[in-house]
Backbone atoms as SQL, in Angstrom:
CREATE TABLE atoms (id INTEGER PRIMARY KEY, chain TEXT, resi INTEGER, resn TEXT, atom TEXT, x REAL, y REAL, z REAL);
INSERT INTO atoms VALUES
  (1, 'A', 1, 'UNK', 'N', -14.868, 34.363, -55.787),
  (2, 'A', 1, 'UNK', 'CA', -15.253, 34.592, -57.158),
  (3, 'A', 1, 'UNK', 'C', -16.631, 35.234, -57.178),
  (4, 'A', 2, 'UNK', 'N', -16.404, 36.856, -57.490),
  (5, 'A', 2, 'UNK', 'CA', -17.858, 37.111, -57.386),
  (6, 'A', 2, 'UNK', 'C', -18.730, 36.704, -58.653),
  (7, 'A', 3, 'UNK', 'N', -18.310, 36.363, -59.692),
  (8, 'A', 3, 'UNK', 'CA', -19.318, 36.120, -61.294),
  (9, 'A', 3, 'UNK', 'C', -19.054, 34.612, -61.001),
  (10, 'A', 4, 'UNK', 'N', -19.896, 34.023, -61.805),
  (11, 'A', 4, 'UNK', 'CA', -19.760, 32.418, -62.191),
  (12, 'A', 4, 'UNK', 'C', -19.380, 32.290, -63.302),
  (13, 'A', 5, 'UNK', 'N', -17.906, 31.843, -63.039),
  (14, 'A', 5, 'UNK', 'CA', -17.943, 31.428, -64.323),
  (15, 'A', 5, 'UNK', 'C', -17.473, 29.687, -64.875),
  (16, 'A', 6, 'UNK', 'N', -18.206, 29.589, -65.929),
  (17, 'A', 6, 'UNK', 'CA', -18.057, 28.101, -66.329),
  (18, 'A', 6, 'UNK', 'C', -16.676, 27.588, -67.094),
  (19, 'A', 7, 'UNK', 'N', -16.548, 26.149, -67.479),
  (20, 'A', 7, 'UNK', 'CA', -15.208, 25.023, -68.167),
  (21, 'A', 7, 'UNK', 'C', -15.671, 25.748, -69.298),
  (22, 'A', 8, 'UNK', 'N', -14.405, 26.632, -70.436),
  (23, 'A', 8, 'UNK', 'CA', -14.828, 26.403, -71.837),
  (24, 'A', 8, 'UNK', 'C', -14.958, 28.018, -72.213),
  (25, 'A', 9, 'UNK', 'N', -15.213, 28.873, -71.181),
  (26, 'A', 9, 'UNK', 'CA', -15.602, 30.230, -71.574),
  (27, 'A', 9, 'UNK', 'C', -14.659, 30.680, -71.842),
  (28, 'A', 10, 'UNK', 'N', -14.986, 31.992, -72.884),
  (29, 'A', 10, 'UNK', 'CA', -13.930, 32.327, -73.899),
  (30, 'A', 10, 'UNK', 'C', -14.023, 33.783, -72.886),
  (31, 'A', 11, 'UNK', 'N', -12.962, 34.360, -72.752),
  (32, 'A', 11, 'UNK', 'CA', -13.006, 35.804, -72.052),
  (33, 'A', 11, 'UNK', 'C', -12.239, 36.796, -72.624),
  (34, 'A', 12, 'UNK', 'N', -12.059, 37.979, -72.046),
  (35, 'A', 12, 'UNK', 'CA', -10.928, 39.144, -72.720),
  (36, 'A', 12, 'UNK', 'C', -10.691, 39.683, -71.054),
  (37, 'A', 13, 'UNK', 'N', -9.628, 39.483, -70.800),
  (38, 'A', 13, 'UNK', 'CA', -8.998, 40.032, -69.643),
  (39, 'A', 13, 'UNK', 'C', -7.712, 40.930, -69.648),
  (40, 'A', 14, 'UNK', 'N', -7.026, 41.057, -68.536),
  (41, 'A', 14, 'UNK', 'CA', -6.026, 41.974, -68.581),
  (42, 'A', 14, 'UNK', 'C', -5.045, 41.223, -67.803),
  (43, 'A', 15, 'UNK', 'N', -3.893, 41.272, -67.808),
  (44, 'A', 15, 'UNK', 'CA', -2.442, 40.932, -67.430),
  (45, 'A', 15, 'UNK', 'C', -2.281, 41.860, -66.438),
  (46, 'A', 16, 'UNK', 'N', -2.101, 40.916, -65.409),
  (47, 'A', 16, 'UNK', 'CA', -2.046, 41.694, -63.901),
  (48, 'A', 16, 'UNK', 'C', -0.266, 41.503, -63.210),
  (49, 'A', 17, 'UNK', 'N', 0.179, 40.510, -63.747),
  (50, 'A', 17, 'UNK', 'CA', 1.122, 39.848, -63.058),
  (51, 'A', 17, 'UNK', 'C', 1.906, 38.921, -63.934),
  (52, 'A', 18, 'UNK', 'N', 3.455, 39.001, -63.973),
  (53, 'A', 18, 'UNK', 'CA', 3.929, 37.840, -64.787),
  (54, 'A', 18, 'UNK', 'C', 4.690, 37.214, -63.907),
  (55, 'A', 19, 'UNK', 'N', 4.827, 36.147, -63.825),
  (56, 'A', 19, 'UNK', 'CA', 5.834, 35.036, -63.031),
  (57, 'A', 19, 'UNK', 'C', 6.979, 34.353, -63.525),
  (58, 'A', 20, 'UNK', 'N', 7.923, 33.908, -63.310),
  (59, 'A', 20, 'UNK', 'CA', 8.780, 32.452, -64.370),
  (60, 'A', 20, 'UNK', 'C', 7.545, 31.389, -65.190),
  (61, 'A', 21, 'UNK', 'N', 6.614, 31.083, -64.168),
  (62, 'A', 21, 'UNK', 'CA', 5.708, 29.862, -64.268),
  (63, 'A', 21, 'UNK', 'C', 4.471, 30.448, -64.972),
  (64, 'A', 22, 'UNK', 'N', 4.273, 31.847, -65.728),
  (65, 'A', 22, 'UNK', 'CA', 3.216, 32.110, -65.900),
  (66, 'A', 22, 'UNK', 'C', 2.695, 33.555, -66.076),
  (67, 'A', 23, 'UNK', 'N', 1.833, 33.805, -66.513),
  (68, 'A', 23, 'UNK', 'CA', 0.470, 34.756, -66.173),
  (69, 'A', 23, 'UNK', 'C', -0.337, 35.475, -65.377),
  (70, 'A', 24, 'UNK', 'N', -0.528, 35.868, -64.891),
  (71, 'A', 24, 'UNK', 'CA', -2.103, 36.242, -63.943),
  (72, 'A', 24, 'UNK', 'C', -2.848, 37.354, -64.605),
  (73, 'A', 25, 'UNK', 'N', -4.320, 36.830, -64.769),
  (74, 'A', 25, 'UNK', 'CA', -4.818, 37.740, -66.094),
  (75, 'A', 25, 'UNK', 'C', -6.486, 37.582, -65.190),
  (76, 'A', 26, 'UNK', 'N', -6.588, 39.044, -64.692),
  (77, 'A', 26, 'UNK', 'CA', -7.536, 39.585, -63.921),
  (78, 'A', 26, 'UNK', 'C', -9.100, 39.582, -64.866),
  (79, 'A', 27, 'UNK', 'N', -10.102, 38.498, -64.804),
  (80, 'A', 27, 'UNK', 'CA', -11.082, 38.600, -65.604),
  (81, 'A', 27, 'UNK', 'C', -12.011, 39.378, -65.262),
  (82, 'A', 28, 'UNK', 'N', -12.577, 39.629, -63.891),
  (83, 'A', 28, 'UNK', 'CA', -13.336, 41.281, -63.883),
  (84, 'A', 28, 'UNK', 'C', -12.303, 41.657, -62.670),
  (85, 'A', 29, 'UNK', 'N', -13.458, 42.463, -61.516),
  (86, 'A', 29, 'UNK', 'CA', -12.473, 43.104, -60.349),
  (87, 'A', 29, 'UNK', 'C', -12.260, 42.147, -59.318),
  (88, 'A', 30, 'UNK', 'N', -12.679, 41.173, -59.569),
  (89, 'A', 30, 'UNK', 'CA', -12.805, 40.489, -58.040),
  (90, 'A', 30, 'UNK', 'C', -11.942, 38.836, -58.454),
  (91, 'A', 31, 'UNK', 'N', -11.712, 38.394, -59.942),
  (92, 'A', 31, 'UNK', 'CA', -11.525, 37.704, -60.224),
  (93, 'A', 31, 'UNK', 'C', -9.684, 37.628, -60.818),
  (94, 'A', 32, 'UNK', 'N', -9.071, 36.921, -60.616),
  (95, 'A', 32, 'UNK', 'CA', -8.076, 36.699, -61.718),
  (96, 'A', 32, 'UNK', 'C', -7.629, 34.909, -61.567),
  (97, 'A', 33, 'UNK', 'N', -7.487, 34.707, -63.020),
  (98, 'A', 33, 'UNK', 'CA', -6.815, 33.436, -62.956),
  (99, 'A', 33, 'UNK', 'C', -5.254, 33.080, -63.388),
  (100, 'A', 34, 'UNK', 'N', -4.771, 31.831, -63.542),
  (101, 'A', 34, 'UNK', 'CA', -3.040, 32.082, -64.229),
  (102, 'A', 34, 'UNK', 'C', -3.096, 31.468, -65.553),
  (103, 'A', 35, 'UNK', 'N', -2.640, 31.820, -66.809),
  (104, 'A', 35, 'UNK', 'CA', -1.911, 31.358, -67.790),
  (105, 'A', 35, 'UNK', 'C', -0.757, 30.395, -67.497),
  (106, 'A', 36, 'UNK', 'N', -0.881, 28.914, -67.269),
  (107, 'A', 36, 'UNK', 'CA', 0.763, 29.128, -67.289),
  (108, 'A', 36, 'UNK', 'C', 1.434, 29.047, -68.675),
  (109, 'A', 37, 'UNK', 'N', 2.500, 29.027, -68.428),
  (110, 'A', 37, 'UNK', 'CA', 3.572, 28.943, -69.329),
  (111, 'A', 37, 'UNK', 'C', 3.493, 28.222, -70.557),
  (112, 'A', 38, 'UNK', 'N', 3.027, 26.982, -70.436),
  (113, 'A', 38, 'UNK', 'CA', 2.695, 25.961, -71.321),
  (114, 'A', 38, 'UNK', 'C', 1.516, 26.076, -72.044),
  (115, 'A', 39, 'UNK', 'N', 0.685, 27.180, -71.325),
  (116, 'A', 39, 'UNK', 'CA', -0.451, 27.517, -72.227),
  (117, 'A', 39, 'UNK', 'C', -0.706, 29.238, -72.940),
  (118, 'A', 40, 'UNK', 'N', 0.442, 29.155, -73.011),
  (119, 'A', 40, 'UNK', 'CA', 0.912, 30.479, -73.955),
  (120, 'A', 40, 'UNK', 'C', 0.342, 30.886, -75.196),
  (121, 'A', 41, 'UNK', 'N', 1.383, 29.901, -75.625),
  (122, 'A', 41, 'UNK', 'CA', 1.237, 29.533, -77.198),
  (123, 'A', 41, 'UNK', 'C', 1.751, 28.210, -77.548),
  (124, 'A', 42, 'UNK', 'N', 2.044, 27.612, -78.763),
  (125, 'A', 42, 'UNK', 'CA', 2.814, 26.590, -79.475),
  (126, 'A', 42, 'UNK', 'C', 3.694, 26.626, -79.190),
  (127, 'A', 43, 'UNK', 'N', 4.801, 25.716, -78.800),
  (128, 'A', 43, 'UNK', 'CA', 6.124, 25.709, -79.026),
  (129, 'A', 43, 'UNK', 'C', 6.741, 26.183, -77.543),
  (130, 'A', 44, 'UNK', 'N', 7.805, 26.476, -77.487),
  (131, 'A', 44, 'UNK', 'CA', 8.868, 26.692, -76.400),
  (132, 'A', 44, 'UNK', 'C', 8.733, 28.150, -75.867),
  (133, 'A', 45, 'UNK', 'N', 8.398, 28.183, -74.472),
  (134, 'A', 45, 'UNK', 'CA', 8.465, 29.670, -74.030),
  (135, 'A', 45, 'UNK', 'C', 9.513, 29.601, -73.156),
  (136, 'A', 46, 'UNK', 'N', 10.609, 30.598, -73.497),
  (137, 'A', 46, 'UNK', 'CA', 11.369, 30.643, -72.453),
  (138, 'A', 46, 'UNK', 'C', 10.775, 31.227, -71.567),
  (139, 'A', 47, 'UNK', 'N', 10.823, 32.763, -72.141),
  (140, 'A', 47, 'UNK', 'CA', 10.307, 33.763, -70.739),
  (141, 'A', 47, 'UNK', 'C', 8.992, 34.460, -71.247),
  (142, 'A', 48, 'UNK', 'N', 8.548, 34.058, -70.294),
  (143, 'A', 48, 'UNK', 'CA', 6.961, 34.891, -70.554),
  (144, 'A', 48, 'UNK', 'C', 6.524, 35.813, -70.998),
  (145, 'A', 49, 'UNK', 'N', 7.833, 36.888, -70.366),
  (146, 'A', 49, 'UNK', 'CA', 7.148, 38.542, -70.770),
  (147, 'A', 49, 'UNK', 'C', 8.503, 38.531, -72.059),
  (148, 'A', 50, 'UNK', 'N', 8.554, 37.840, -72.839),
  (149, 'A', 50, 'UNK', 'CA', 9.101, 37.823, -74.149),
  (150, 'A', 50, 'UNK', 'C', 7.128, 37.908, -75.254),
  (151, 'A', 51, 'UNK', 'N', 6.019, 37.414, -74.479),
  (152, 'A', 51, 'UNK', 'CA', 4.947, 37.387, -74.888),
  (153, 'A', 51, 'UNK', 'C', 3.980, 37.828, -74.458),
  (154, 'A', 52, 'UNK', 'N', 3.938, 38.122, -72.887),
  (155, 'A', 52, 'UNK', 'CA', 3.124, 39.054, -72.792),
  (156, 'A', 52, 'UNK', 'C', 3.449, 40.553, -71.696),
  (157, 'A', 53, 'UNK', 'N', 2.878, 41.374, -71.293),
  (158, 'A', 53, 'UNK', 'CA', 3.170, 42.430, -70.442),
  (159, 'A', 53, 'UNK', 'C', 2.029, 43.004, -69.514),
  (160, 'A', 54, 'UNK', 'N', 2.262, 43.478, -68.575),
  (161, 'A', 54, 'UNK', 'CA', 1.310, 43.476, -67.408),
  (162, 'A', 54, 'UNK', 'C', 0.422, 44.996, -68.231),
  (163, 'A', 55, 'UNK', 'N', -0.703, 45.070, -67.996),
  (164, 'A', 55, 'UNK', 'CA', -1.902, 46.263, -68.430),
  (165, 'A', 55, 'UNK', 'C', -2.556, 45.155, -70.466),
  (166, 'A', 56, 'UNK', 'N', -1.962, 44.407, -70.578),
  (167, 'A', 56, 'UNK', 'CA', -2.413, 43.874, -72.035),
  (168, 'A', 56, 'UNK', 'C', -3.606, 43.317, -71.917),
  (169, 'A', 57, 'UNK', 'N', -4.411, 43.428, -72.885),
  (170, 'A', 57, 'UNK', 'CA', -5.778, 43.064, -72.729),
  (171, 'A', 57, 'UNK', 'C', -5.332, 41.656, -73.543),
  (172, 'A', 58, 'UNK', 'N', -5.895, 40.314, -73.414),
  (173, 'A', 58, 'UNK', 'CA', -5.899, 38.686, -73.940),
  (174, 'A', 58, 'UNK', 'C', -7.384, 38.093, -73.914),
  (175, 'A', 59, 'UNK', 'N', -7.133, 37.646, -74.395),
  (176, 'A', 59, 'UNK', 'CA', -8.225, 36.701, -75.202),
  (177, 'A', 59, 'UNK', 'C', -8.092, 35.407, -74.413),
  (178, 'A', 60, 'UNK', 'N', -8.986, 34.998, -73.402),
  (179, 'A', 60, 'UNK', 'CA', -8.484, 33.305, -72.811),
  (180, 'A', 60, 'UNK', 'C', -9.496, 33.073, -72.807),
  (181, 'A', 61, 'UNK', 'N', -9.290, 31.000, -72.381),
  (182, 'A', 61, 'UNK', 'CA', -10.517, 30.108, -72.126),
  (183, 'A', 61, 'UNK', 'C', -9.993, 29.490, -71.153),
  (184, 'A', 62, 'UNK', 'N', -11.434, 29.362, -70.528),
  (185, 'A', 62, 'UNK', 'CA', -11.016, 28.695, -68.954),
  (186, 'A', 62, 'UNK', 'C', -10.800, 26.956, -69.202),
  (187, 'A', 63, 'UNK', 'N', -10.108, 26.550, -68.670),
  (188, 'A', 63, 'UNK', 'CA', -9.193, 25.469, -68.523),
  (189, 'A', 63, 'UNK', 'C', -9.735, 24.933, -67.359),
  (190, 'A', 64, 'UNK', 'N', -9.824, 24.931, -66.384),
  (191, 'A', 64, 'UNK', 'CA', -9.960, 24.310, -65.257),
  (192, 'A', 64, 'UNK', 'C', -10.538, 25.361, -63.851),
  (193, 'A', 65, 'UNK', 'N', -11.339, 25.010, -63.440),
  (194, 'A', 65, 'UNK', 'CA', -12.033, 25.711, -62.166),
  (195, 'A', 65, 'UNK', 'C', -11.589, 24.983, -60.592),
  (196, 'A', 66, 'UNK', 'N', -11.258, 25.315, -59.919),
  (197, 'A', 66, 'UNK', 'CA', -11.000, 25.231, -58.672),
  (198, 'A', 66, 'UNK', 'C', -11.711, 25.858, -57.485),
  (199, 'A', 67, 'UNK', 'N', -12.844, 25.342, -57.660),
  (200, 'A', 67, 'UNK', 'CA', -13.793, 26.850, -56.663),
  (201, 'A', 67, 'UNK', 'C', -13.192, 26.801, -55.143),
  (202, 'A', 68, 'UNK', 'N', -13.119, 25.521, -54.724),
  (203, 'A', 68, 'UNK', 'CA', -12.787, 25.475, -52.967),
  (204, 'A', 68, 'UNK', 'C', -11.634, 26.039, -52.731),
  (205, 'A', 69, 'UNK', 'N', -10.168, 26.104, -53.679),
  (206, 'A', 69, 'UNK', 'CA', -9.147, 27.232, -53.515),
  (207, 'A', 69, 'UNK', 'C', -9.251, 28.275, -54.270),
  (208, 'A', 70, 'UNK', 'N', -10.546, 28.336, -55.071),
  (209, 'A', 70, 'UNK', 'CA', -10.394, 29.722, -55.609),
  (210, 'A', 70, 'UNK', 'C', -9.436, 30.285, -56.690),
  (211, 'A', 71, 'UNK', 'N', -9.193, 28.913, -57.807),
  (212, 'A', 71, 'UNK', 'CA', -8.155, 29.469, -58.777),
  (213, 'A', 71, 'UNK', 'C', -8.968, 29.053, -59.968),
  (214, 'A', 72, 'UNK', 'N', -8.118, 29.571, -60.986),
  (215, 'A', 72, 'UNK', 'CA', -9.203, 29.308, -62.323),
  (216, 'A', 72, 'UNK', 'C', -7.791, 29.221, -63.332),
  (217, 'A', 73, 'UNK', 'N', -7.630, 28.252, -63.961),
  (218, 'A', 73, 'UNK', 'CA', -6.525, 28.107, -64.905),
  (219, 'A', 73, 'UNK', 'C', -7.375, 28.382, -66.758),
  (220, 'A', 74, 'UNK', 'N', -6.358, 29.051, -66.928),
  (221, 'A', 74, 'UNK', 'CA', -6.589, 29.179, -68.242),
  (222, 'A', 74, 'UNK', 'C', -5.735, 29.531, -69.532),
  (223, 'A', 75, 'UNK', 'N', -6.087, 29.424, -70.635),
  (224, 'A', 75, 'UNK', 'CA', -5.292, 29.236, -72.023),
  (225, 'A', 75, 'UNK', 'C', -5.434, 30.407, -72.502),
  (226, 'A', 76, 'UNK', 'N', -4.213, 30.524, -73.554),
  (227, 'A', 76, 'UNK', 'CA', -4.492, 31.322, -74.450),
  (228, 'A', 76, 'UNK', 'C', -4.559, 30.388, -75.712),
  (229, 'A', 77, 'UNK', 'N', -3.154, 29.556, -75.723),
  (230, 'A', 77, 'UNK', 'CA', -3.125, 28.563, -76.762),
  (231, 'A', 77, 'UNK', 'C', -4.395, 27.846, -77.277),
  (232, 'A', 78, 'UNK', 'N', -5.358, 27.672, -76.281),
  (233, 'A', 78, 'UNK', 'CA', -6.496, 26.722, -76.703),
  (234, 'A', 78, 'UNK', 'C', -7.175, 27.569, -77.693),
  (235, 'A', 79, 'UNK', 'N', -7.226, 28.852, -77.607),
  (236, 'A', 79, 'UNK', 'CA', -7.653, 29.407, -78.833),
  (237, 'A', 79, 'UNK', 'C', -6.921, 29.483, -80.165),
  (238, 'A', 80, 'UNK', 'N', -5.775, 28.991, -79.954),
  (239, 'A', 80, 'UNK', 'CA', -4.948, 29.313, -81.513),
  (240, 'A', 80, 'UNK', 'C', -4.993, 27.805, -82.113),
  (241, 'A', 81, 'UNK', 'N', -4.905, 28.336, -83.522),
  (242, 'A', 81, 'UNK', 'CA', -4.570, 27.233, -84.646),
  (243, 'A', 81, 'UNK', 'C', -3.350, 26.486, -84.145),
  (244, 'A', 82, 'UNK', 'N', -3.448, 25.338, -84.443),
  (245, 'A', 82, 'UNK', 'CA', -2.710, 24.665, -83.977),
  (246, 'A', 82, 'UNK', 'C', -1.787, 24.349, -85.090),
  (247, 'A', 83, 'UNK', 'N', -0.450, 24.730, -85.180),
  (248, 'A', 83, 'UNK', 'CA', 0.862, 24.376, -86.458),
  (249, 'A', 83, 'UNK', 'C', 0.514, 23.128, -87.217),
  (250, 'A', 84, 'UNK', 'N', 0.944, 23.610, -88.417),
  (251, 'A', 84, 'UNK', 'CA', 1.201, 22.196, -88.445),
  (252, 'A', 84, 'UNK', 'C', 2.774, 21.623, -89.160),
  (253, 'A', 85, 'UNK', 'N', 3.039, 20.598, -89.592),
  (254, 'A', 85, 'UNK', 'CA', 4.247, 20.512, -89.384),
  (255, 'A', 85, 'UNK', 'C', 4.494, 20.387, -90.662),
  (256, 'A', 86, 'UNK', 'N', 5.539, 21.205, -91.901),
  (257, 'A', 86, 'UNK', 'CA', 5.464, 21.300, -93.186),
  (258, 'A', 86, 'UNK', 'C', 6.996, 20.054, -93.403),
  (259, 'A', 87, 'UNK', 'N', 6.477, 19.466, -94.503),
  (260, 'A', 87, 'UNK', 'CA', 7.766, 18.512, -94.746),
  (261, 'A', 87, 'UNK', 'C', 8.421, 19.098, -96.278),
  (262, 'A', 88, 'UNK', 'N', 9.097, 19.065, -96.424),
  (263, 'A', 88, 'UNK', 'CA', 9.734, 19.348, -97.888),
  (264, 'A', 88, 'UNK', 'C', 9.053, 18.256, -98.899),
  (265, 'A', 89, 'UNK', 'N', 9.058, 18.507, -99.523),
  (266, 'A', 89, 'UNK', 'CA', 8.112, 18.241, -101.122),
  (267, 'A', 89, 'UNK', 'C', 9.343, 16.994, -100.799),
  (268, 'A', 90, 'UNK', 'N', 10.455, 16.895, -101.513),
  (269, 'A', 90, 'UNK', 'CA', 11.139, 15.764, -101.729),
  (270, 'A', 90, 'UNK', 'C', 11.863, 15.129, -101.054),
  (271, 'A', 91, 'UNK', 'N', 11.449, 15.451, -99.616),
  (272, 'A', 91, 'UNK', 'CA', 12.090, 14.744, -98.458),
  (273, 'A', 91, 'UNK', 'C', 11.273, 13.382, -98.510),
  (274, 'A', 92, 'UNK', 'N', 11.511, 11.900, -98.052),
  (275, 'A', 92, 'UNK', 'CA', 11.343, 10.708, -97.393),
  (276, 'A', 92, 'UNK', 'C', 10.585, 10.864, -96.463),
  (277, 'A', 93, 'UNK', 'N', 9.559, 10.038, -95.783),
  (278, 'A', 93, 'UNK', 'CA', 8.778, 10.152, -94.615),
  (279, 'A', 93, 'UNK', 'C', 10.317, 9.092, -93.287),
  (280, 'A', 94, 'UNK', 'N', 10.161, 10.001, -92.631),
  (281, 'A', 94, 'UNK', 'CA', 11.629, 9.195, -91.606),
  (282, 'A', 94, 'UNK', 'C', 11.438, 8.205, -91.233),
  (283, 'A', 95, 'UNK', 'N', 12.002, 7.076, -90.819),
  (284, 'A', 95, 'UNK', 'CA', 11.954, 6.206, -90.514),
  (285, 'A', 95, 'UNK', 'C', 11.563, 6.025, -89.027),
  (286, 'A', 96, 'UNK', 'N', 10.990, 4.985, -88.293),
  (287, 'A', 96, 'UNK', 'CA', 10.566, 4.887, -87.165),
  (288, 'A', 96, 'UNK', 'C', 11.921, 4.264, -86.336),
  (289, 'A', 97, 'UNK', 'N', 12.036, 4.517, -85.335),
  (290, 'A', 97, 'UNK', 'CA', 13.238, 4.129, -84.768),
  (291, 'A', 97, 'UNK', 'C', 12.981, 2.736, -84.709),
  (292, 'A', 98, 'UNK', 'N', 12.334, 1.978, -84.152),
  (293, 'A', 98, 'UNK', 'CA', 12.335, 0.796, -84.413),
  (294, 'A', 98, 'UNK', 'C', 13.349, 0.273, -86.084),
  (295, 'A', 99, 'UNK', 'N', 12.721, 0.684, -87.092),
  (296, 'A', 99, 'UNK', 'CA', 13.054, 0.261, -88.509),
  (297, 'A', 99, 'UNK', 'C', 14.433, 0.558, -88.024),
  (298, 'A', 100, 'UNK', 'N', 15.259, 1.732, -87.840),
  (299, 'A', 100, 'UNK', 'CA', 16.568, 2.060, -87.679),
  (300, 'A', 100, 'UNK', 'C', 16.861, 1.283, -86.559),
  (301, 'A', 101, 'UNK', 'N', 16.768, 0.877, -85.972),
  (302, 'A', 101, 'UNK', 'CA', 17.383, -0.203, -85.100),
  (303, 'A', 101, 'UNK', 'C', 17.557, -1.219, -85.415),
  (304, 'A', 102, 'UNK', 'N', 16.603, -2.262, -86.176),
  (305, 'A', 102, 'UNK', 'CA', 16.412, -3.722, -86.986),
  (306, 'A', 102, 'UNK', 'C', 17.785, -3.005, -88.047),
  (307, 'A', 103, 'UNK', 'N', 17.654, -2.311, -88.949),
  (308, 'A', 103, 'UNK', 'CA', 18.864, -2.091, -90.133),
  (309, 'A', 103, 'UNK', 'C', 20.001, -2.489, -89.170),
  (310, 'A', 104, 'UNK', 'N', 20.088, -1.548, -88.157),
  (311, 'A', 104, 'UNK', 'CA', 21.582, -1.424, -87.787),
  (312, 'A', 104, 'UNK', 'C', 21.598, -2.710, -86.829),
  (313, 'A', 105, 'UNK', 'N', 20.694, -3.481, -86.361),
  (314, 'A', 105, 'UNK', 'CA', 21.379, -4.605, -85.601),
  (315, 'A', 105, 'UNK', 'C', 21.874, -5.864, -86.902),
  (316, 'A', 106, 'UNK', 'N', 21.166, -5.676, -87.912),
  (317, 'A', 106, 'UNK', 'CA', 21.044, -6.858, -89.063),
  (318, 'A', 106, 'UNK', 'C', 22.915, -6.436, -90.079),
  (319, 'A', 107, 'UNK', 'N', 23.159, -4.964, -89.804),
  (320, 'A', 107, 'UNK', 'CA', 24.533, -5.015, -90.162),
  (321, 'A', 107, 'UNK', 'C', 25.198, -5.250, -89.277),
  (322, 'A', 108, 'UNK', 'N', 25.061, -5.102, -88.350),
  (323, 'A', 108, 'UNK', 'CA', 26.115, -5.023, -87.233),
  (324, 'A', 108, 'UNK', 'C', 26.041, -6.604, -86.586),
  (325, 'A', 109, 'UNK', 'N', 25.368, -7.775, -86.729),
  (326, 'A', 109, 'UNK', 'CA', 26.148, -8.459, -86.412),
  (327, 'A', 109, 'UNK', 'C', 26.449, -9.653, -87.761),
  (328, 'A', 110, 'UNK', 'N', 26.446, -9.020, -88.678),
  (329, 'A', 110, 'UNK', 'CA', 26.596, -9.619, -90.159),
  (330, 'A', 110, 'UNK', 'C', 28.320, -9.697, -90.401),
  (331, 'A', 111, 'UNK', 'N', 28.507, -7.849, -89.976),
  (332, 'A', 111, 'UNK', 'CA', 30.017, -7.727, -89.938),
  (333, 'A', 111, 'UNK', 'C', 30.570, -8.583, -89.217),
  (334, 'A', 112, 'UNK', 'N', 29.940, -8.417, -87.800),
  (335, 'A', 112, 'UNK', 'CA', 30.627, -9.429, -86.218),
  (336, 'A', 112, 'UNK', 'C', 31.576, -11.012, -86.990),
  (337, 'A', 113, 'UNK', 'N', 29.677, -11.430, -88.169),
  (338, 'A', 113, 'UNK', 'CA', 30.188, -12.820, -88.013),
  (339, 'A', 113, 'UNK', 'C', 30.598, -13.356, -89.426),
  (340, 'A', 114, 'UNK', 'N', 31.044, -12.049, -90.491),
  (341, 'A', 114, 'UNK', 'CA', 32.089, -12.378, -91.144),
  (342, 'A', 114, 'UNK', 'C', 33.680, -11.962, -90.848),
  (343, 'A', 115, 'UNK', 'N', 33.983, -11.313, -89.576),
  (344, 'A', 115, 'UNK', 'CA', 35.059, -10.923, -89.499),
  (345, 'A', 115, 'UNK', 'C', 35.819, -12.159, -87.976),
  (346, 'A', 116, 'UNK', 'N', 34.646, -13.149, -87.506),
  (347, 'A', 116, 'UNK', 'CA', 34.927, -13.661, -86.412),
  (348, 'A', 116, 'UNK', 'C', 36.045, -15.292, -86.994),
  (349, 'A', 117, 'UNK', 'N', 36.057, -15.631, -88.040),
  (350, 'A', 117, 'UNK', 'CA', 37.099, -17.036, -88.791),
  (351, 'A', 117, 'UNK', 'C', 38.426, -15.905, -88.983),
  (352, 'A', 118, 'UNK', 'N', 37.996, -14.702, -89.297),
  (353, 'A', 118, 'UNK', 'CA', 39.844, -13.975, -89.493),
  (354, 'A', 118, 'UNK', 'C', 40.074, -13.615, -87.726),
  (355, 'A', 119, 'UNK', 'N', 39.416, -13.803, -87.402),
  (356, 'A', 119, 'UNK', 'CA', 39.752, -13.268, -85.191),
  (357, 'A', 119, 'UNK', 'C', 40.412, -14.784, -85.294),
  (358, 'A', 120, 'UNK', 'N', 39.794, -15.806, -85.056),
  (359, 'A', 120, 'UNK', 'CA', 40.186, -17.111, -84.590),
  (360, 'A', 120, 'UNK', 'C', 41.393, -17.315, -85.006),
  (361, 'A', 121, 'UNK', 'N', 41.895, -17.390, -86.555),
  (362, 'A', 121, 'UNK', 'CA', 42.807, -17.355, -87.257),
  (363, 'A', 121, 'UNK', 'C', 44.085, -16.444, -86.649),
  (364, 'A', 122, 'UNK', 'N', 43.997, -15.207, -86.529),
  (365, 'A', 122, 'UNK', 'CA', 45.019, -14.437, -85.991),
  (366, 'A', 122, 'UNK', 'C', 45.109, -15.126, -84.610),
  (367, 'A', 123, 'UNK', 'N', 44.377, -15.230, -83.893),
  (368, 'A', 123, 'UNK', 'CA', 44.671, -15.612, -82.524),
  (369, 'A', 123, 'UNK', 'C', 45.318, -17.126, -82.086),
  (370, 'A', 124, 'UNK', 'N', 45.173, -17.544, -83.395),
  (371, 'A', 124, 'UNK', 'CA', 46.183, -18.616, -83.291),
  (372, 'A', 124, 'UNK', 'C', 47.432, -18.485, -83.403),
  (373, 'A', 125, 'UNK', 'N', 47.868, -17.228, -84.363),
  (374, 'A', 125, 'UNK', 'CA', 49.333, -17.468, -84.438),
  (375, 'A', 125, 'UNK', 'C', 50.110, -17.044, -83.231);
């Protein structure tokens, strides 16, 4: 690594390389680090170069330094707004699975043990 660079710095680099797992985004001549996958963007990336392409200039922040192997991980996502999640005006807030579990065990063995005097009954005849 010929520049120093620090946790947190915001850069503009170029896309050198795309992988399944990723990125490689050359920050001067002597330097490049990886994007991976997960630090794209929000949400689900299938394939990478669905988002980016090798010669593109990006906007990243360094993520993590590795000086003794010489790698430098970094984001793009850490710079973006982060979604947020819109609910419909007259939708219910959902229930926690827990709550849906207590409902359905409190019917389910309510049925069990009004239908268990008509079991006994048949099984007598």
């Amino acid at each position: 690594m010929a520049k120093k660079y620090e946790l947190g710095d915001v850069l503009t680099g170029k896309v050198t390389g795309i992988q399944p797992y990723g990125a490689f985004v050359a920050l001067d001549d002597n330097t490049q680090g990886l994007v991976h996958i997960s630090e794209i963007t929000y949400g689900f990336v299938k394939d990478v170069s669905e988002f980016l392409t090798v010669g593109q200039e990006v906007e990243v922040k360094i993520l993590e330094i590795d000086e003794e192997a010489e790698k430098i991980s970094l984001s793009m996502r850490a710079l973006q707004d982060r979604p947020t999640t819109v609910r419909k005006k007259d939708t219910p807030p959902r229930k926690s699975l827990q709550d849906r579990v207590d409902e359905s065990d409190a019917n389910g063995f309510n049925s069990l043990k009004d239908k268990l005097q008509d079991w006994i009954e048949q099984s007598g005849q």
